[in-house]
N, C-alpha and C positions, 0 to 999 in steps of 0.2 A: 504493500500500500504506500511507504514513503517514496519508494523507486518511480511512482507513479505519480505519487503528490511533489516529485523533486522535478519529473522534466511537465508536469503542468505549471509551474511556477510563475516563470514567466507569463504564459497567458493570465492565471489567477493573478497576478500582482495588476495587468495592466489592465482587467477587466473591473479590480476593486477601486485601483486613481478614476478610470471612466463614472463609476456606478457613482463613488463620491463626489464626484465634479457636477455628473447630472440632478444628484442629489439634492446639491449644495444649491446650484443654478435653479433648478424649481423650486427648491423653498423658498431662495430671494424673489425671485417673480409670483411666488404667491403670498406672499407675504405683503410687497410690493402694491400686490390685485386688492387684498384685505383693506390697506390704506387709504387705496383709492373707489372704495366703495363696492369694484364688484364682487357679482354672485361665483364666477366663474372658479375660483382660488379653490373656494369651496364646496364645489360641485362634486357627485360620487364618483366621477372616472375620473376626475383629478386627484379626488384622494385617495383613489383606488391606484391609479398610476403611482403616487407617492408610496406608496406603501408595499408594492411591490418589486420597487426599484431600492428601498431600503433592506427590505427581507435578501435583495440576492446582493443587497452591498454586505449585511450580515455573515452573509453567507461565505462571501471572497474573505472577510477578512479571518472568520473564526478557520478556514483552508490553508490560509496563508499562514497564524498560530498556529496550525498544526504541522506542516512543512517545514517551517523554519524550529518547529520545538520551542518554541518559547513561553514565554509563563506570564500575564500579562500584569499578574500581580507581584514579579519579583523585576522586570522590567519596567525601571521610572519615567523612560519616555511614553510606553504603552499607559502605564497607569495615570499621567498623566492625560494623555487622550482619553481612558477613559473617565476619567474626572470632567473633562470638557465634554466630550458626549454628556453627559449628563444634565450638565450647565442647559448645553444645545437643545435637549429633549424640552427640558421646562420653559427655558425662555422662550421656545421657538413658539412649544402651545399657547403660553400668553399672547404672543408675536399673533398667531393664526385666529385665537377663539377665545384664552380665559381673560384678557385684558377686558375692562367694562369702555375705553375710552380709546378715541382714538389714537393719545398722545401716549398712554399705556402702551399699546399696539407696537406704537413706533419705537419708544423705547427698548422694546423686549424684542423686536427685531434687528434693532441694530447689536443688543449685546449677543442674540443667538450668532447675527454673524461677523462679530467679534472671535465668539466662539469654534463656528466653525474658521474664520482665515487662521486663528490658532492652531487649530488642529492640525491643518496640513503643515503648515511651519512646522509643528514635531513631528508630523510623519515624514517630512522630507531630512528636517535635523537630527532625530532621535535626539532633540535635548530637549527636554521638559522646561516649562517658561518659567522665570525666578520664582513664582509664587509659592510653588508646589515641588519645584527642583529639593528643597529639604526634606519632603517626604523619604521615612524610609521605606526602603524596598521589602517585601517578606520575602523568607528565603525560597528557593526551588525546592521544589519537593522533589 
């Protein structure tokens, strides 16, 4: 299975930068859409689109942990992104739907993509950004 998951690598790595870019690019324009009043953003094939384009972003990255063996809780660049995933999930739903106002809205969208242009900066760096670069790492199991 690793022999198999080592020459799919390649593709799985440039198919996970794709999934996240397009990821990243439709949340900003629907988010964008939200601001600007329309229904569209939030329409069920748009969110059905979203959501299916994250499951197989999901998917690349948890192929790629496991190809390269890595451990995401003992890796502080990984755990860092996932710290920011996290950020991204919450602010973004404020960003789309839980904000009551529209200046809410905008705020929570500007910090989700705060959050995602961070990410990629440690997915391209492996260094974790000051804030959370202290964090310790737990060890490999």
């Amino acid at each position: 299975m690793t022999d198999l998951l080592a020459e799919l690598y390649p593709w799985v790595k440039t198919t996970h930068v794709a999934l996240a870019l397009t990821s990243g690019g439709l949340f900003a324009g629907r988010g964008i859409g939200v601001l600007l009043g329309a229904q569209t953003p939030m329409a069920a094939p748009v969110r059905h689109l979203s959501q299916a384009i994250d499951s197989a972003l999901l998917l690349a990255a948890l192929l790629l942990l496991a190809t390269l063996q890595l451990n995401p809780f003992a890796t502080p660049w990984l755990q860092a992104k996932l710290m920011l995933l996290l950020a991204y999930i919450v602010s973004g739903s404020f960003a789309l739907r839980r904000a009551r106002t529209r200046g809410g809205k905008a705020i929570a969208l500007v910090l989700a993509l705060a959050c995602f242009g961070t990410m990629v900066a440690v997915a391209v760096t492996h260094r974790p950004p000051w804030p959370v670069a202290w964090l310790p790492a737990y060890p490999a199991a």
